[in-house]
N, C-alpha and C positions, 0 to 999 in steps of 0.2 A: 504493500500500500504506500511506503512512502515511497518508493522506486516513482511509482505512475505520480502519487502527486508533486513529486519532483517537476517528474516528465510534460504536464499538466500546466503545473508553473511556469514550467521554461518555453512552453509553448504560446500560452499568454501573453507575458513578455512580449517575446519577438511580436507575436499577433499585433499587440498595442504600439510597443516602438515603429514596428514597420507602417502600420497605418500613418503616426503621426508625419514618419517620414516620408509619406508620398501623398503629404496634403498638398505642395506645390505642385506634382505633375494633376493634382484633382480640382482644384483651384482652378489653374490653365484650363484644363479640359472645358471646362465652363465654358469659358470664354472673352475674350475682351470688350465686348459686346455689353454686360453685365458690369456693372460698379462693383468697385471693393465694398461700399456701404449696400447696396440690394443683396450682396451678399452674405454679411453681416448678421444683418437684420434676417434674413430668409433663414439663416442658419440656427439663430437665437428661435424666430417661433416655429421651424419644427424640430428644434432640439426638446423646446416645452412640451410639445405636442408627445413625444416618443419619452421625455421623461416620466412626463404624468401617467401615461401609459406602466413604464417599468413600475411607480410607484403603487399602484394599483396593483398589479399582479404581484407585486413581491409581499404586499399590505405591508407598506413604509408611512400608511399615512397616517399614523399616529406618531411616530418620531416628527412626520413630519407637523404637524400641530403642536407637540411639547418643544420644538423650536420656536416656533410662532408664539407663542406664549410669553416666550422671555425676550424683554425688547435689546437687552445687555449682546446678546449672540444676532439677534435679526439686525443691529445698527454692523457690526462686525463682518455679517454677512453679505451686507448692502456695497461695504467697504472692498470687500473681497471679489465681488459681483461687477462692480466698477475697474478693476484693476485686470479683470479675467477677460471681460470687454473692450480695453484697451489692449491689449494682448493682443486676443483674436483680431481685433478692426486692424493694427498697424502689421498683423502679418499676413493676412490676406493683402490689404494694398503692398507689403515687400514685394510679395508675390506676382502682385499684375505691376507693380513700376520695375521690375526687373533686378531685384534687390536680394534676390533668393540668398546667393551668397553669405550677407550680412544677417538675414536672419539665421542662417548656418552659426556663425561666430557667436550671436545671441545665445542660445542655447548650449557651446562647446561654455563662454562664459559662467551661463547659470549655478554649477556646481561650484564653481571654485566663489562667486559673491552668496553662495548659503551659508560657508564660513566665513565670508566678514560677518553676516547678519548676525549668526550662530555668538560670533562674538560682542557685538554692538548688544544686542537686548538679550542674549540668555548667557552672557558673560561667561560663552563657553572658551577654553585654553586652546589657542593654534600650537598645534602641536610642531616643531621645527619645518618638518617637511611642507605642512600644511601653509606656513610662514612663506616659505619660497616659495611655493606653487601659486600664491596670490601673486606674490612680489615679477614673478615671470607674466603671471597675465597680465597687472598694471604696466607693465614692462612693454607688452606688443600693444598694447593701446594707446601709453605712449608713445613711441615710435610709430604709429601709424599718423599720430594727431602732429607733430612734430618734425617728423623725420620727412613726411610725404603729404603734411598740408591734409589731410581729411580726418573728419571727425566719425568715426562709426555709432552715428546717433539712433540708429535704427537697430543695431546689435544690444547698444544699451540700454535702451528705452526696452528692449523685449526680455534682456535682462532682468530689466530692474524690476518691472511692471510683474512679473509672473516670481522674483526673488521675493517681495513682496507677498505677492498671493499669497507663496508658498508660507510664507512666515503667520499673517492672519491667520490662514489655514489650522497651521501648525498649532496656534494660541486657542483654537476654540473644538471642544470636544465633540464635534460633529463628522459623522463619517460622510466619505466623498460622493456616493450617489447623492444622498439625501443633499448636503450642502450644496451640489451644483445643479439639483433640481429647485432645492428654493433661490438659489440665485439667478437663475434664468427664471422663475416665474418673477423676482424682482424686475427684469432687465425686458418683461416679456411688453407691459403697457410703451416703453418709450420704444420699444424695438416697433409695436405696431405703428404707432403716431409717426414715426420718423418715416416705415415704408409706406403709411398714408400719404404725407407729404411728397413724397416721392412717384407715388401714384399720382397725383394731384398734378406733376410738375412735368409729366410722361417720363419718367427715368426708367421705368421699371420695364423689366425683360418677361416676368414671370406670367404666365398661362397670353401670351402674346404669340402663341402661332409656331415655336419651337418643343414637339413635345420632349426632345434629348436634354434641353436647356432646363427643362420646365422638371424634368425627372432629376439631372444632376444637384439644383437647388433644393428639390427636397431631402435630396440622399445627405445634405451638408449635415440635415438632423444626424442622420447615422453616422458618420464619419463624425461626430461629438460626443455620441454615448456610447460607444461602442470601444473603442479603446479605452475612457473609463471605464468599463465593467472589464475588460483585458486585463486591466492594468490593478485592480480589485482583486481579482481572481492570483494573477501572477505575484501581488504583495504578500498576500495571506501564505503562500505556499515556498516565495522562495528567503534565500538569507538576504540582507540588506547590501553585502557586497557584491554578491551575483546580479543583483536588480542594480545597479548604481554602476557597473560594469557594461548592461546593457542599454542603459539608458544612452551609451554614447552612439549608437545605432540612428536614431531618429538623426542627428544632426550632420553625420555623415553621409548621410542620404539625401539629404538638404544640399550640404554640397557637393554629391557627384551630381543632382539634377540641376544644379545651378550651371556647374561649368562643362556637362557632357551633353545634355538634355536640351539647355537654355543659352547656354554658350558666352554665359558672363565670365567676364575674362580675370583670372586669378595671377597677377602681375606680383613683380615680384615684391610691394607694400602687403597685400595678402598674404604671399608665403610670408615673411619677415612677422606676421600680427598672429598669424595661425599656429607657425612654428613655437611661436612664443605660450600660447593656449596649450597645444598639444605636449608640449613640455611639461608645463604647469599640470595637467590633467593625469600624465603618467604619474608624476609624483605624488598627485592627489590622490590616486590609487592606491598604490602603494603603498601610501601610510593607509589609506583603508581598511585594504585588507589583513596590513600590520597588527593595526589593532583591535578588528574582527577574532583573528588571530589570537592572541593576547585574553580576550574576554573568552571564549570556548575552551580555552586551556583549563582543565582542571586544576 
């Protein structure tokens, strides 16, 4: 039994990493045709649609009520809900302004600024390695801002924004179906108002006569819940260095579809900022699993 849910695990995982990493070629598929914002917004009300859905067959909807309850976790959640939506809005537009790349480096970033944060508000101890491995990522984002005149404000803002998340998150005892189905039904009154106004303005693509278009918009629900319950499933089952291992999957696949796929050019400021990350990232590891290591030791 533990063989398969091992197996089980590791198959989730990849499931959910691989999804998140081929939301750029799904994105594209859409079409240019389609706003970043129509898509945004389409994706937020049938993410709602398909959550409330889950919540109902799994009968979550008293968790979900005893959240609602308390206005302490619903203000938190709100906070959380805003910042997940920024997220999503600026990496769908990377995506269609041709910025794949940069949202690549956002994400290789993410781990290594969860130990600043780790440090900043739960005054956790950088351990030496963990020390450098920052110090090499502020390293190539210096030298990118410096050395070659551009600011990777697009890598950071997806950084920062979902660093964040993760931290709210992390502070409020709510699990992740339930918290990212009430934060989309937060996010679900402005999501409609905004694709009204967009109706209003003719911007919108959606049931206009493409039914491919009209089918890909909806699937954006699924391609949102669906690597969360992946990514549920593969928590519960695997160790936290095996999962943090593969979590680098998604962003690798971000950029080979940037510069194989999409043909954004990886000059040598990118190798010089990436090289720098990828550095950082091994060493992150490795004290990782150091002290994964260290703790299962009898």
């Amino acid at each position: 039994m533990d063989k398969r849910e091992h197996s089980a695990g590791l198959l989730a995982a990849l499931g959910c990493f691989s999804m998140w990493g081929v939301m750029p070629i799904y994105f594209h598929l859409i079409g240019p045709s389609v706003s970043p914002w129509e898509i945004l917004t389409q994706r937020m009300v049938w993410a709602a649609v398909l959550l409330t859905l889950f919540v109902l067959m799994t009968r979550r909807h008293e968790r979900v009520m005893a959240i609602v309850r308390q206005p302490r976790l619903l203000l938190a959640l709100t906070a959380s809900a805003l910042l997940i939506s920024c997220n999503w809005g600026l990496f769908i537009w990377a995506v269609s302004s041709h910025h794949v790349l940069q949202a690549s480096l956002g994400y290789y970033i993410n781990p290594l600024l969860n130990v600043v944060l780790g440090l900043i508000f739960f005054r956790e101890r950088l351990r030496p390695l963990q020390m450098v491995a920052v110090l090499l990522a502020a390293a190539g984002v210096l030298i990118m801002v410096v050395g070659f005149g551009r600011v990777p404000w697009v890598s950071l803002m997806l950084a920062g924004t979902f660093g964040i998340y993760g931290l709210i998150r992390k502070r409020i005892a709510v699990d992740s179906i339930t918290g990212l189905y009430i934060e989309t039904m937060l996010l679900l009154p402005f999501a409609l108002l905004w694709l009204g106004g967009l109706y209003f303005q003719q911007q919108v693509v959606f049931l206009q006569g493409s039914v491919r278009t009209d089918a890909l918009l909806i699937g954006c629900g699924l391609i949102t819940v669906l690597p969360l319950v992946l990514f549920t499933m593969g928590a519960r089952r695997l160790k936290l260095g095996t999962l943090g291992l593969m979590q680098y999957l998604t962003p690798t696949l971000h950029l080979l579809t940037g510069v194989f796929l999409f043909g954004e050019p990886f000059n040598q400021a990118s190798l010089v900022t990436f090289g720098c990350i990828w550095a950082g990232l091994v060493l992150y590891t490795v004290d990782t699993l150091r002290a994964q290591r260290q703790v299962t030791q009898p």
